[in-house]
C-alpha positions in Angstrom: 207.7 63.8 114.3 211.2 62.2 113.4 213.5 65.1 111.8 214.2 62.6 108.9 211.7 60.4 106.7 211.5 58.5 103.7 211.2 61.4 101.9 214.3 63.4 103.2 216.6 60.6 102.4 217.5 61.5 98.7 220.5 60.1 96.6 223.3 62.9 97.5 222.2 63.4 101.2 225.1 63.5 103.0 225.8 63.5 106.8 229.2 63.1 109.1 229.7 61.6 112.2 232.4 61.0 115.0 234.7 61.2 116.4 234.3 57.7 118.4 237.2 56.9 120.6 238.2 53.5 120.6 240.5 51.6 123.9 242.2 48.7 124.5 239.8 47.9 127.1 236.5 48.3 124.5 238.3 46.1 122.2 239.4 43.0 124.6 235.7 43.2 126.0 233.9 43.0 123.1 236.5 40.2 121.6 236.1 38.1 124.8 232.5 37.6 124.1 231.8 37.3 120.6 235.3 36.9 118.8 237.7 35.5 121.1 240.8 34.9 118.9 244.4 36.1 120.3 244.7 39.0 117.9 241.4 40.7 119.3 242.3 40.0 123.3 245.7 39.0 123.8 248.7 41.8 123.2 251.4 39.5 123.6 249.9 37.1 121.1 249.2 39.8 118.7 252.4 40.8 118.5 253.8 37.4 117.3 250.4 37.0 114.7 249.8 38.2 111.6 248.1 41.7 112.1 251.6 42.5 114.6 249.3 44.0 117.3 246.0 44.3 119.2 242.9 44.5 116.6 239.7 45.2 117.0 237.6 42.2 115.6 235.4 43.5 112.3 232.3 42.7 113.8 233.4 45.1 116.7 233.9 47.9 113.7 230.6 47.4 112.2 228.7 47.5 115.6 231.1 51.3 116.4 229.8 52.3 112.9 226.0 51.3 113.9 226.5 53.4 117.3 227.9 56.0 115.0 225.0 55.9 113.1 222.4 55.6 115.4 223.8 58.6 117.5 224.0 61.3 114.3 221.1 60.3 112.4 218.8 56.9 113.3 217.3 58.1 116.6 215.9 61.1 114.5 214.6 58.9 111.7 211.5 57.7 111.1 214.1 53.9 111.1 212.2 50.3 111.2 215.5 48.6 110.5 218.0 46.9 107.7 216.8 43.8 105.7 220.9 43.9 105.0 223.8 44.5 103.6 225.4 44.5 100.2 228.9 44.3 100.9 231.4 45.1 104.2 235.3 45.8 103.7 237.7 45.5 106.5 240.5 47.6 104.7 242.8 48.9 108.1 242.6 47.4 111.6 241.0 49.5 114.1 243.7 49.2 116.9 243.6 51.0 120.5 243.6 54.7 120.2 242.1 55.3 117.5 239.1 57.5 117.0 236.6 56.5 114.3 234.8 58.9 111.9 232.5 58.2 109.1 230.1 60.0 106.6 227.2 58.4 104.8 225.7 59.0 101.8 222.4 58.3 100.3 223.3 56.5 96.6 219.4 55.5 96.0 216.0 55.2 97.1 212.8 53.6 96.1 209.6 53.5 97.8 208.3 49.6 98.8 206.4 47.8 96.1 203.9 46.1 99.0 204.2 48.0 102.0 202.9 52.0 101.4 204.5 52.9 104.6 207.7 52.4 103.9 210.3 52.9 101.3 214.0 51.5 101.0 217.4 53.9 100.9 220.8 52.4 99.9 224.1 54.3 101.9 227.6 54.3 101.9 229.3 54.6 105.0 233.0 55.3 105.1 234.8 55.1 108.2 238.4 56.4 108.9 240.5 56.5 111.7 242.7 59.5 113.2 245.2 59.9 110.8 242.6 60.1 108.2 243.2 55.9 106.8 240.1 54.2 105.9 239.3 51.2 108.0 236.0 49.7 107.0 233.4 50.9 104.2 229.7 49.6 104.3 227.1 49.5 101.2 223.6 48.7 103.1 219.8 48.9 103.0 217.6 50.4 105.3 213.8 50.8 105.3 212.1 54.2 106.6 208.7 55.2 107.3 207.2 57.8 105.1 205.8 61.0 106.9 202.4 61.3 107.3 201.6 57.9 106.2 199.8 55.2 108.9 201.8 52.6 110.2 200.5 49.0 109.2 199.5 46.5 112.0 202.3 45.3 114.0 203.7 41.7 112.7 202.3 39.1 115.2 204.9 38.1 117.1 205.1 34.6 118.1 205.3 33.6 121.7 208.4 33.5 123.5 210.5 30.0 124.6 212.3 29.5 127.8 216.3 28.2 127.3 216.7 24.9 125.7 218.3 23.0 129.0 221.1 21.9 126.6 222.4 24.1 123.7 224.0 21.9 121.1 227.8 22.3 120.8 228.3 21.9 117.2 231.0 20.2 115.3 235.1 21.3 115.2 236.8 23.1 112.5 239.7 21.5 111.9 242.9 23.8 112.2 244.7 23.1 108.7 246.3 24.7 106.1 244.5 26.5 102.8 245.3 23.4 100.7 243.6 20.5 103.3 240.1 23.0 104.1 237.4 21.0 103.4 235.0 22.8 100.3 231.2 22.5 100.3 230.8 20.8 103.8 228.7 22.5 105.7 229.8 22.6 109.6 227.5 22.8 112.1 228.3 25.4 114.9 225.9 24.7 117.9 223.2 27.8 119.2 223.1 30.7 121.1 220.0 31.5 122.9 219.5 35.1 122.9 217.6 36.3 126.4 216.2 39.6 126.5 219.1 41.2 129.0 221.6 40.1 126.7 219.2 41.9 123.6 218.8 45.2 126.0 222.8 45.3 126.9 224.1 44.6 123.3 221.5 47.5 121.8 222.4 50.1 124.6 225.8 49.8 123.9 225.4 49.6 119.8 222.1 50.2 118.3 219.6 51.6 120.7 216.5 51.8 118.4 213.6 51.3 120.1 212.8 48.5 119.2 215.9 46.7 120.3 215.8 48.6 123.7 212.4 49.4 124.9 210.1 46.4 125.4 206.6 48.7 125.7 207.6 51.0 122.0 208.5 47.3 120.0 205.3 45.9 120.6 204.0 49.1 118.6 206.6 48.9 115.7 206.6 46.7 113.0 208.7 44.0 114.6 205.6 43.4 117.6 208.4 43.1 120.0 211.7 43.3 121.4 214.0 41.6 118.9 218.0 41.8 118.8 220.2 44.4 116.4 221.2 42.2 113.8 224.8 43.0 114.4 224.2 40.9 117.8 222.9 38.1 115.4 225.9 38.3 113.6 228.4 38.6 116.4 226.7 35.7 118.2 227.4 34.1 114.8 231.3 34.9 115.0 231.1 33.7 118.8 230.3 29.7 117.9 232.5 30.1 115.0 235.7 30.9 117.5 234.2 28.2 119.9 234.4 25.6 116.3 237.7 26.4 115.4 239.1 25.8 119.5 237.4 22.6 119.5 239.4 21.7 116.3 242.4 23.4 117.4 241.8 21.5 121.1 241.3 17.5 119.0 244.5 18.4 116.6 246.5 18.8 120.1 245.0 16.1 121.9 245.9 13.9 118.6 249.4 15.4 118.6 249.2 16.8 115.2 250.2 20.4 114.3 247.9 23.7 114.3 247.6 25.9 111.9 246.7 29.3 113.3 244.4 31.5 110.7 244.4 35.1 110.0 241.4 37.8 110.1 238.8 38.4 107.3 238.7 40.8 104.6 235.0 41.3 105.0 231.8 39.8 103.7 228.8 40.3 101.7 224.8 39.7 100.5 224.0 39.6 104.5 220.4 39.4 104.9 218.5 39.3 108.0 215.5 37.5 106.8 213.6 37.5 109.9 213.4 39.2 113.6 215.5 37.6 116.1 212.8 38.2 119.7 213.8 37.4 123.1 213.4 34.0 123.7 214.7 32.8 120.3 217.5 29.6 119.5 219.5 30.5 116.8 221.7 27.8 115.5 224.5 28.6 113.1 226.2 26.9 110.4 229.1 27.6 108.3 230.2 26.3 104.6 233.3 26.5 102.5 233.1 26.8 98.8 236.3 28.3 97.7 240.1 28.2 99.1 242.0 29.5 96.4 246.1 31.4 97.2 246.3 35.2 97.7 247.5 37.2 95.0 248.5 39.7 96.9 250.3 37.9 100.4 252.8 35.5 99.1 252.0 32.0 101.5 248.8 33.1 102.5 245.4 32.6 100.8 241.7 33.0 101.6 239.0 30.5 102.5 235.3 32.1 100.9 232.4 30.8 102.7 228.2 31.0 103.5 227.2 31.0 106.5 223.2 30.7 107.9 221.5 30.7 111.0 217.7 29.5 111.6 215.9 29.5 114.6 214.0 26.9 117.2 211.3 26.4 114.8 213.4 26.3 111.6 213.0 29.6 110.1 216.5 30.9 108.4 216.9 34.3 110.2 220.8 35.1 109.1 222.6 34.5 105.9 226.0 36.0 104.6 228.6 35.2 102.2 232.1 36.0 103.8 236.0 35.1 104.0 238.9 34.6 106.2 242.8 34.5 105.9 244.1 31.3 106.0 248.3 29.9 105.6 249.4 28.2 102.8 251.1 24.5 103.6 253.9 25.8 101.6 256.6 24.3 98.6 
């Protein structure tokens, strides 16, 4: 019987977690496989960038907060997963040394109009570093079982696909300044097949619910299989957006015409995962600009607003997120 249900999760629960050390050598690793820009693996480079140092990438912080998570509180649940999130903020870097700790709080709970096993809880997490500075906060939802209640059926889950023998690359995002980013053009990324090792390794590290890590206890969960943490949808997402901007950043050289390097992202929000990513599964990713408008705040800087989706081999949108980056201003 999980120590925590539906039912326990009432608005003013409260629970604290951490501390999580964080090292240079957890943040190049992560960065080399799903974010791979300078600031995230490259010290040198950092130090010349924007940020003045080593960074963790954001997506890096949100999968330490799910481990976070997941080790105080989701392996006792009665957890079947997040449809999404309302809203992420990146306020500090999370740099080497530092040792993350959040707390969560329930704000509100409802039980599920169509699904009388379940019921829906809304937290806050709020996660500081060391010295006490908050680095990221989260507003998601999660769905719980309800104790005592039966299970419904397992989803059917549909059957799995071997590798495409060609993943498609995806366009180039071209490496200019605020004022020459090209709005509401949507730019296709290429795939990333996700293969159940690379599910299994990403969950034990971040989010080892069972069904993201055990094979035999998914196909008796909701999901009727092993599927991927939806942080590893996302991050696979950030991975062919790096890969979009070096081809643009690799055609601007080859041309001979100037780069324009950009900066990291506030954070994002309305991220829904709209449907299981299983072992097997194609994702292909897109991003599109809708908004570069200056900073008010950073003087020659100014941020680019964007959607971004993700659908899979047979054309089902999985992933969807509204989110920003940093971008330099071409100046007077």
């Amino acid at each position: 019987m999980p120590r925590y249900c539906f039912e326990d999760l009432t608005p003013g629960f409260r629970l604290d977690f951490g501390p999580l050390p964080v090292t240079r050598d957890d943040i190049v690793a992560f960065a080399r496989e799903f974010d791979p820009q300078a600031f995230h693996t490259d010290e040198a480079a950092a130090k010349e960038s924007f940020v003045g140092g080593l960074i963790a990438s954001g997506w890096h912080t949100c999968a330490l907060g799910m481990r976070l998570v997941a080790d105080g509180f989701i392996l006792q649940s009665s957890s079947m997963g997040s449809p999404g999130i309302e809203e992420v903020r990146w306020l500090r870097p999370v740099r080497p040394g530092d040792a993350l700790s959040m707390r969560m709080t329930v704000r509100e709970s409802r039980p599920s109009g169509s699904k009388p096993d379940r019921g829906f809880v809304r937290f806050l997490l709020e996660i500081g570093n060391g010295a006490g500075e908050a680095v990221m906060t989260q507003d998601f939802w999660a769905m719980f079982g309800k104790a005592g209640t039966p299970p419904l059926p397992p989803r059917p889950r549909p059957p799995e696909e071997p590798a495409p023998s060609d993943l498609p690359v995806g366009e180039a995002l071209p490496p200019v300044p605020l004022e020459d980013i090209p709005l509401h053009w949507t730019f296709d990324l290429g795939a990333h097949h996700f293969t159940r090792d690379d599910i299994l390794r990403f969950a034990r590290a971040f989010d080892p619910q069972p069904f993201h890590v055990d094979e035999a206890a998914a196909r008796e969960t909701h999901f009727g299989g092993l599927c991927a943490s939806g942080w590893h949808t996302a991050a696979a997402w950030m991975n062919r957006m790096v890969a979009a901007r070096d081809r643009g950043r690799a055609a601007a050289v080859a041309r001979g015409e100037p780069v324009v390097e950009g900066g990291p992202s506030p954070g994002f929000r309305d991220l829904q995962w709209l449907k299981p990513v299983y072992a097997g599964d194609t994702i292909r990713y897109d991003v599109t600009v809708t908004e570069a408008r200056p900073s008010r705040s950073r003087p020659g800087w100014g941020i680019v607003s964007h959607t971004a989706t993700g659908a899979n081999q047979r054309g089902e949108p999985v992933f969807r997120f509204s989110g920003a980056w940093l971008a330099p201003s071409r100046g007077p």
